[in-house]
RODO-2510 file (C-alpha; in nm, 4 decimals, decimal comma):
residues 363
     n   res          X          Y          Z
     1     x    15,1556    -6,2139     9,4965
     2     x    15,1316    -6,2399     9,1250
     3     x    14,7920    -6,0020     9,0857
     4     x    15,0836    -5,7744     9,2886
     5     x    15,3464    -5,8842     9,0230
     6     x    15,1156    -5,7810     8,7551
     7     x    15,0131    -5,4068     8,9347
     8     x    15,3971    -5,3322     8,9608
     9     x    15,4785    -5,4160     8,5691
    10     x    15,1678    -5,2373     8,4975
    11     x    15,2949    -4,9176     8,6952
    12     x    15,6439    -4,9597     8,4873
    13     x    15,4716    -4,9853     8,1746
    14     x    15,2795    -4,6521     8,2191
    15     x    15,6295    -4,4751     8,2790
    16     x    15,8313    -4,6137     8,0810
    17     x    15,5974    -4,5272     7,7631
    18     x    15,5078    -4,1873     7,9005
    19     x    15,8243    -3,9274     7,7739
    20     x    15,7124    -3,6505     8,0209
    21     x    15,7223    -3,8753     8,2954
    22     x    16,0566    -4,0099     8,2092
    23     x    16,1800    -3,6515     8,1412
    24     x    16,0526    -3,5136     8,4881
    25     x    16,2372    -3,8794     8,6730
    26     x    16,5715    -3,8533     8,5402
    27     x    16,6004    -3,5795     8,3178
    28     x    16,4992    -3,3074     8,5519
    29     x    16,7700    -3,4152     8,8647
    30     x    17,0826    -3,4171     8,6344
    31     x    16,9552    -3,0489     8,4846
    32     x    16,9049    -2,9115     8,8641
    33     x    17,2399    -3,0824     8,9677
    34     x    17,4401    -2,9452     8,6507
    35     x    17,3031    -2,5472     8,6983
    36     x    17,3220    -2,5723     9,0659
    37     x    17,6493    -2,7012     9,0883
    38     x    17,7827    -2,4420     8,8456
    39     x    17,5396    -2,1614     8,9508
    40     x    17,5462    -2,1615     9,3375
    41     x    17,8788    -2,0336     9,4597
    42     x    17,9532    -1,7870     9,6845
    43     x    18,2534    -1,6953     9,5081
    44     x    18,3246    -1,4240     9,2650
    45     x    18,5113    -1,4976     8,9494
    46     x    18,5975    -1,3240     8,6259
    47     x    18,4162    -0,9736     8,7688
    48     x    18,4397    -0,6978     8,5460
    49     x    18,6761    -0,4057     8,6614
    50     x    18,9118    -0,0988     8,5768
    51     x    19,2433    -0,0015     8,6380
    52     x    19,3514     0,4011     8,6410
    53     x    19,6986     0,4132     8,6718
    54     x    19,8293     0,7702     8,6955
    55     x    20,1702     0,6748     8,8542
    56     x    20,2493     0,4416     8,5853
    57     x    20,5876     0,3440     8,7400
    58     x    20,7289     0,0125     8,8035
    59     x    20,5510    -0,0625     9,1626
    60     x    20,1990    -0,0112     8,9832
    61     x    20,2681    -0,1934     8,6924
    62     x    20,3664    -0,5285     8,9574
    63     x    20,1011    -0,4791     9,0908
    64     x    19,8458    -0,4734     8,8120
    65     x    20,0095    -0,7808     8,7287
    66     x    19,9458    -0,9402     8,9800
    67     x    19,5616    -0,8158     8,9718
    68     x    19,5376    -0,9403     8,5909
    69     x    19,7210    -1,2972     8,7157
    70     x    19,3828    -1,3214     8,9283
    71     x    19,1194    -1,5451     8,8677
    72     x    18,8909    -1,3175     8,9916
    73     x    18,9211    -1,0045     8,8160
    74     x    18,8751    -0,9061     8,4285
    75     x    19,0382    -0,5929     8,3614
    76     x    18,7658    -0,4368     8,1151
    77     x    18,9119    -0,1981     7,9375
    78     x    19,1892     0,1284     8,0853
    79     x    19,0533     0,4346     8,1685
    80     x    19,2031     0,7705     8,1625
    81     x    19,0366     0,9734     8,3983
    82     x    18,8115     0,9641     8,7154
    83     x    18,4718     1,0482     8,4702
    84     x    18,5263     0,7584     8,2800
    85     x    18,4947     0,5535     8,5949
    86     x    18,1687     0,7156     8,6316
    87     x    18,0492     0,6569     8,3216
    88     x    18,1607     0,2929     8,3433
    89     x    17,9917     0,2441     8,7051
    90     x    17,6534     0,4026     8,5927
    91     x    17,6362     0,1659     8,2813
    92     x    17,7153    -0,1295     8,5197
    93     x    17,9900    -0,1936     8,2634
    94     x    18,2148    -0,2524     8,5582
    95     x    18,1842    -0,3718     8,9323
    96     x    18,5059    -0,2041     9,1046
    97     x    18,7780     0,0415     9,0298
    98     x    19,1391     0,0765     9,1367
    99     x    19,2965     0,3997     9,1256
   100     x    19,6844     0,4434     9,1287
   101     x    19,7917     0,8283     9,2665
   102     x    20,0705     0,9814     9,1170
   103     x    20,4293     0,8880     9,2495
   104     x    20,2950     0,5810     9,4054
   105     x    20,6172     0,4401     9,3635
   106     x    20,8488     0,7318     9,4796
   107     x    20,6200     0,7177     9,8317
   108     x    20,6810     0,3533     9,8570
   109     x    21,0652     0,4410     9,8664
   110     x    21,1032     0,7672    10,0252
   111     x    20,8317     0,6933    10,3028
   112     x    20,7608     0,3396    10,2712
   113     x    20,4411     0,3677    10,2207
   114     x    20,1791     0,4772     9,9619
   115     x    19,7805     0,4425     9,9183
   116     x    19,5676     0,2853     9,6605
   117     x    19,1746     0,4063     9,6253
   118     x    18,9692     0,1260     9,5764
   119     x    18,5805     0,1901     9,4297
   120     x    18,3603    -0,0268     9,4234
   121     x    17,9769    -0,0673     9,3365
   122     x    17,7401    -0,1210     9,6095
   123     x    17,4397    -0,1766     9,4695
   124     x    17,4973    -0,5350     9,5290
   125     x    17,6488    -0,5144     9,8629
   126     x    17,7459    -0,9283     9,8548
   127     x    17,9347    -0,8941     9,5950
   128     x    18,0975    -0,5551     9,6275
   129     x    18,1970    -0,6998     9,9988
   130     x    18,3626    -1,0137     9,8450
   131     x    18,5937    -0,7927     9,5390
   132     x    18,7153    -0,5587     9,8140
   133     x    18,8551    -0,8646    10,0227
   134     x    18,9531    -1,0388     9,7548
   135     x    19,1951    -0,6489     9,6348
   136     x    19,2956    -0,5977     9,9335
   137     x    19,4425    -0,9506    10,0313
   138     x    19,6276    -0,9058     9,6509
   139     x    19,7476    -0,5944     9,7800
   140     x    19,8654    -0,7452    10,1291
   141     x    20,0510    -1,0434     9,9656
   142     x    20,2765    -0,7673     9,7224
   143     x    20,3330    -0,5816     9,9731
   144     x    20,4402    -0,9142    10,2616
   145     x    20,7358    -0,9920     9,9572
   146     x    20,8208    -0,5935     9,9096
   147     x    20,8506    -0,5285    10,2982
   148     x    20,9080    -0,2381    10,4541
   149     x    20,7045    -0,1284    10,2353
   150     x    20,3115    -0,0488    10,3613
   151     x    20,0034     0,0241    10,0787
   152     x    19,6659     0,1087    10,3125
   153     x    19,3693     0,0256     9,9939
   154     x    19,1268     0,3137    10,0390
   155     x    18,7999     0,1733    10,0029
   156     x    18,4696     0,3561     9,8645
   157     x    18,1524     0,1877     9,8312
   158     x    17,9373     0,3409     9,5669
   159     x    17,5988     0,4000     9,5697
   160     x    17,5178     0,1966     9,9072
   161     x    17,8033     0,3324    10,1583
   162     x    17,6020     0,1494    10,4111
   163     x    17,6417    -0,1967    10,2473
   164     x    17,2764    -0,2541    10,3450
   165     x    17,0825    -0,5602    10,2438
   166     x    16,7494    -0,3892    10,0936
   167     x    16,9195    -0,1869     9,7931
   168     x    16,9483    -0,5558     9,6458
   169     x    16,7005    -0,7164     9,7838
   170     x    16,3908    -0,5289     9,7196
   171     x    16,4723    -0,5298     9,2839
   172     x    16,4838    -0,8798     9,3293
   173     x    16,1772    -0,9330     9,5158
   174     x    16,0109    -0,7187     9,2761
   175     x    16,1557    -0,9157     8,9852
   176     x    16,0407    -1,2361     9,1479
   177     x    15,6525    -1,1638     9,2825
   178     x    15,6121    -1,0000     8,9526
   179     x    15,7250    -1,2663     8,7040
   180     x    15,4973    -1,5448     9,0059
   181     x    15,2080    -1,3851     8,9926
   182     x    15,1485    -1,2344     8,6622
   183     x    15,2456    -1,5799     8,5100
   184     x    15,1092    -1,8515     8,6994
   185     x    14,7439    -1,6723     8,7557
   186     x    14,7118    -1,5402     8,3737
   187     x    14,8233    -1,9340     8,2625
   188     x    14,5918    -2,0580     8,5463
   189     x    14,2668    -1,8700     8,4272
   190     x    14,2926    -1,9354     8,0816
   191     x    14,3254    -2,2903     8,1038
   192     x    14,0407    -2,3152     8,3630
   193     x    13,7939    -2,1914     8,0756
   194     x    13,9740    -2,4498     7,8398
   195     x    13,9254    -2,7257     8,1331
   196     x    13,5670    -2,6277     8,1834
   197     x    13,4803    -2,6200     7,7926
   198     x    13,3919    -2,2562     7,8454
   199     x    13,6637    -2,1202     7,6577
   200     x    13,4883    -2,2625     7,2825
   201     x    13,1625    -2,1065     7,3984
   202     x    13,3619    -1,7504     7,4477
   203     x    13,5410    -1,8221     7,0839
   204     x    13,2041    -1,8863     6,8930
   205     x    13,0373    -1,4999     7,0360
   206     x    13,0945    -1,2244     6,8720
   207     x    13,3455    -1,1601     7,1043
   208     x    13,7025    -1,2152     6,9383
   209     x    13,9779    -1,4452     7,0269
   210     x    14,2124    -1,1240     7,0922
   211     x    13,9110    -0,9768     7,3157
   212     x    13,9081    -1,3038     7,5242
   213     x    14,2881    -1,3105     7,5353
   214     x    14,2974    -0,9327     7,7025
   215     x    14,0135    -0,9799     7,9237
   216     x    14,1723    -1,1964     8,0858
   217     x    14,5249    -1,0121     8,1398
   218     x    14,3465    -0,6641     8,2138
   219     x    14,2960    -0,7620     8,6016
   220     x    14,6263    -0,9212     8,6736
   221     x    14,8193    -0,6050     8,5002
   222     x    14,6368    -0,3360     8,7305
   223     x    14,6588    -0,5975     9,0892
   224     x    15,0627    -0,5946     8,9602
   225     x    15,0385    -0,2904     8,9226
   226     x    14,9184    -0,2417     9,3019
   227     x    15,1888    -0,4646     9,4423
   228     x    15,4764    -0,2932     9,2456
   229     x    15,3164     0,0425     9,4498
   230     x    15,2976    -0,1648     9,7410
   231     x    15,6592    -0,2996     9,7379
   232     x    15,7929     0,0665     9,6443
   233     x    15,5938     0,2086     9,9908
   234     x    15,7117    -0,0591    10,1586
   235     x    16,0980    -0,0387    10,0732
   236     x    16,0779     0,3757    10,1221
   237     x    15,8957     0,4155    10,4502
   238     x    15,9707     0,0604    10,6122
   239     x    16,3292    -0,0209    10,4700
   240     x    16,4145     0,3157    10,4419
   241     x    16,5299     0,2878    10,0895
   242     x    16,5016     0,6442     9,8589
   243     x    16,3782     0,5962     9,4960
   244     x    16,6523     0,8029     9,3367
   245     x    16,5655     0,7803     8,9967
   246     x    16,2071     0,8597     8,7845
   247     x    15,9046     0,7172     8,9766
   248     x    15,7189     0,7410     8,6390
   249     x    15,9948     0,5869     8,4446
   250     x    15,9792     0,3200     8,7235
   251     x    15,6244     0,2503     8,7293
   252     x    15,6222     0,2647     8,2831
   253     x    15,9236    -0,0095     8,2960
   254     x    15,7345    -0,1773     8,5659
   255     x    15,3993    -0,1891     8,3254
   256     x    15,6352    -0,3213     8,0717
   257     x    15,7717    -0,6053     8,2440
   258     x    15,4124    -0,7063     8,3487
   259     x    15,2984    -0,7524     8,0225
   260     x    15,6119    -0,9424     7,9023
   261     x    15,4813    -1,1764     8,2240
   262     x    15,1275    -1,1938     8,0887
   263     x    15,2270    -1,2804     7,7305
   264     x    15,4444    -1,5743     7,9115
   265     x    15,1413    -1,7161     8,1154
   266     x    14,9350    -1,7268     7,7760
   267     x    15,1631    -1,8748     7,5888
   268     x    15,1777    -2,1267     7,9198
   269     x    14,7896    -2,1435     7,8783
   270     x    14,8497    -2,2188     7,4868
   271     x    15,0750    -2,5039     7,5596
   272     x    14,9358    -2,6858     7,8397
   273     x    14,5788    -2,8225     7,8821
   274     x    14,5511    -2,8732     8,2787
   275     x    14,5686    -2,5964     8,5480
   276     x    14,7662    -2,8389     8,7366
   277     x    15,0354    -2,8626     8,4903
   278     x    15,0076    -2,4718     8,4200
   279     x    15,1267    -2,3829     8,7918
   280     x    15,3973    -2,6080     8,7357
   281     x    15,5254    -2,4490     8,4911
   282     x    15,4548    -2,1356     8,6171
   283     x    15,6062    -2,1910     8,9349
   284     x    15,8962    -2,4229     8,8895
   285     x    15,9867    -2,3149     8,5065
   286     x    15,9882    -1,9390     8,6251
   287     x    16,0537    -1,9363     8,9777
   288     x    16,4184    -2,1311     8,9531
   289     x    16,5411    -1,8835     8,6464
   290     x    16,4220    -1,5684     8,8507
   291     x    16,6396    -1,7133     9,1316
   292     x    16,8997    -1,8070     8,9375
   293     x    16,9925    -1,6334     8,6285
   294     x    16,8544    -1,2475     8,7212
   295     x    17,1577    -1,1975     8,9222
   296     x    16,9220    -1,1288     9,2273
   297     x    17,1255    -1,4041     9,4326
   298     x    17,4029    -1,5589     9,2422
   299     x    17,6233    -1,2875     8,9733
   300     x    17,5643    -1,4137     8,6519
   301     x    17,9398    -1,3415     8,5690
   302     x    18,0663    -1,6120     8,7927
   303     x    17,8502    -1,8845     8,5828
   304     x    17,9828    -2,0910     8,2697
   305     x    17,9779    -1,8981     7,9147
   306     x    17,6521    -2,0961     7,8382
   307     x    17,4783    -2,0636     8,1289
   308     x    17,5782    -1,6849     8,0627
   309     x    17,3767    -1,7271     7,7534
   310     x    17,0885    -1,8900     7,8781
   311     x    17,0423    -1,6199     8,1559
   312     x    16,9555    -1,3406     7,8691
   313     x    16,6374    -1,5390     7,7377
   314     x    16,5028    -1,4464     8,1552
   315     x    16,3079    -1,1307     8,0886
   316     x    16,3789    -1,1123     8,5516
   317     x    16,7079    -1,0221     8,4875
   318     x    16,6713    -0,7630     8,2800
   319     x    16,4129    -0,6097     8,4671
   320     x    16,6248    -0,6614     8,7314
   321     x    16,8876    -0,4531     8,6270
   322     x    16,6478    -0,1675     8,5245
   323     x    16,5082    -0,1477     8,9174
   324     x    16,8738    -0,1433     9,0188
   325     x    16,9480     0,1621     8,7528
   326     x    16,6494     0,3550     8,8529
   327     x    16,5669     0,3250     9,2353
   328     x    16,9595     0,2715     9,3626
   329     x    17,1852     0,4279     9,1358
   330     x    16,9007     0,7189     8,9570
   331     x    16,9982     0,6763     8,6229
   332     x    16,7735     0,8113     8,3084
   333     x    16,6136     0,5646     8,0332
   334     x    16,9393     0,6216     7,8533
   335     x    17,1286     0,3575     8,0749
   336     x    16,8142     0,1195     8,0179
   337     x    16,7169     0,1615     7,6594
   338     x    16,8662    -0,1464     7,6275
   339     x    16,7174    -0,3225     7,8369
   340     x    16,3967    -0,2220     7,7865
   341     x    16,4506    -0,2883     7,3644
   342     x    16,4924    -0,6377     7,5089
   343     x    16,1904    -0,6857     7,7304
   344     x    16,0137    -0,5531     7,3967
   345     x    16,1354    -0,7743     7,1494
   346     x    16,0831    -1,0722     7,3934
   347     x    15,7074    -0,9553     7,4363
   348     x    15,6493    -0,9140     7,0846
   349     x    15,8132    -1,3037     7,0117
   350     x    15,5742    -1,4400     7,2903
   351     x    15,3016    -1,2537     7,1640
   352     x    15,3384    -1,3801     6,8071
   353     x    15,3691    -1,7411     6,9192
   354     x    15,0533    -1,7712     7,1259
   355     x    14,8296    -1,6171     6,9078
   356     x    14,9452    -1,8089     6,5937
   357     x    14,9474    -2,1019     6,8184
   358     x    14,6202    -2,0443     7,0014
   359     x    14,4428    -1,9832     6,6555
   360     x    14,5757    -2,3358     6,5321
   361     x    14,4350    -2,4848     6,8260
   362     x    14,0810    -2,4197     6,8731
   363     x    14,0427    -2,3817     6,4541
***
């Protein structure tokens, strides 16, 4: 009993002075239980829309008040004509549109009844499903306290009529194999030549540290390269889901958000000394923010302001986005230059990092 005694304070003793270990016991539940508690709803809150009120009489004006009085919409800006909901829907500025006719309230007196067109974007069928409910039961409690009087909501999905599955699901799968793969197995190799003490025999050739570096990512940029191709055949001839936009364009953001991934696994490689703490990271660090913070299954609207925050430092949810633009809605690179400025700037940090850190290493 006491040779057990003194086992079980030895065990304590090696977790108690080890930080990561503490860090990984009780640090790591109360950050899961904080983002998942405010992350997974299925609720939509605070989601961005736009009001066109051409009737501009008293019944529409109630009305909008009662939309703005609604937790769940944020009434982005007024626009003036039906092109400027376009514009607003291709730049994902917005995620639905309500459109008053002219003499809406005149038909609510003469004829007791009037119409409302409702628009809403599809590309995230979830979500565009939940806004439409949530308009048209505002809609059907105005009208239960202005009775006789009947408004039938007119409801237009954009850009998915169908409200299939696959027009989300397949930019999100991309974002998510992508960001897997091209991590965890550049992080993976590099570290095996640091395990195996190969990696000071490659830095003493003539070969250079940058040579060694791109060796290395080569490979896992052109086998990405094969499953992007391989998703895209997949979601046009099995799911039945067009590419409306640029394949090239596709394919060059695509290359782009690989090598963002690659410079993350080697500056995982850089940091970490063990392959078994590289996949870890790798799959854990990156798989949970994919999930989370792209937008792929939870909007990112609907989180706290600094979860909001956090969610812009993913490079998945940008990427994200720029599938969504391209294959589902066929925009140009002039709705993604954005986008694609970020995935750029967060390569070129990433790059920086490693290779001042990786030279301070093995100096």
């Amino acid at each position: 009993m006491k040779q057990l005694y003194i086992f079980i304070r030895k065990e304590f003793a090696h977790v108690l002075r080890d930080r990561k270990t503490l860090l990984i016991l009780f640090g790591l539940p109360v950050v899961q239980i904080l983002i998942f508690g405010f992350a997974l709803t299925n609720e939509v809150r605070n989601a961005k829309i736009v009001i066109y009120d051409q009737a501009q009489d008293v019944a529409s004006q109630q009305l909008i008040s009662k939309i703005e009085a609604s937790r769940y919409f944020d009434i982005a800006y007024a626009v003036m004509d039906r092109a400027g909901i376009e514009a607003a829907f291709k730049k994902g500025d917005i995620r639905l549109a309500v459109i008053f006719p002219q003499g809406f309230n005149n038909d609510l007196l003469h004829t007791h009844h009037a119409q409302i067109q409702v628009v809403a974007d599809a590309a995230d069928p979830n979500t565009a499903t939940t806004l439409t409910s949530y308009i048209t039961s505002i809609i059907q409690d105005y009208t239960a306290a202005q009775e006789p009087y009947q408004i039938t909501p007119q409801i237009r999905f954009l850009y998915n009529p169908q409200l299939k599955g696959a027009p989300n699901f397949v930019p999100g799968v991309m974002s998510l194999v992508l960001m897997l793969v091209c991590v965890m197995m550049t992080a993976v190799s590099i570290v095996r030549e640091k395990e195996t003490g190969t990696m000071e025999v490659l830095l003493v050739s003539p070969f250079s540290p940058l040579m060694v570096i791109i060796s290395k990512a080569i490979p896992y940029l052109l086998l990405s390269l094969i499953n992007v191709t391989t998703i895209l055949l997949l979601s046009t001839f099995v799911l039945k889901l067009p590419i409306n936009g640029s394949i090239p364009l596709l394919f060059a953001e695509s290359t782009l958000f690989i090598i963002t991934c690659l410079t993350l696994g080697i500056f995982i490689s850089v940091k970490t000394n063990s392959q078994q703490v590289a996949m870890l990271i790798s799959l854990m660090g990156m798989m949970l923010p994919t999930i989370l913070f792209s937008g792929f299954m939870f909007p990112v609207e609907n989180m706290p302001l600094p979860l909001q925050l956090i969610s812009n430092i993913v490079p998945s949810k940008w990427y994200y986005n720029i599938v969504k633009a391209i294959m589902i809605k066929g925009l140009g690179f002039s709705a993604i230059w954005k986008e694609t400025l970020i995935l750029v700037g967060i390569t070129v940090i990433l790059l920086f990092v490693s290779f001042k850190s990786f030279k301070i290493r093995l100096s």
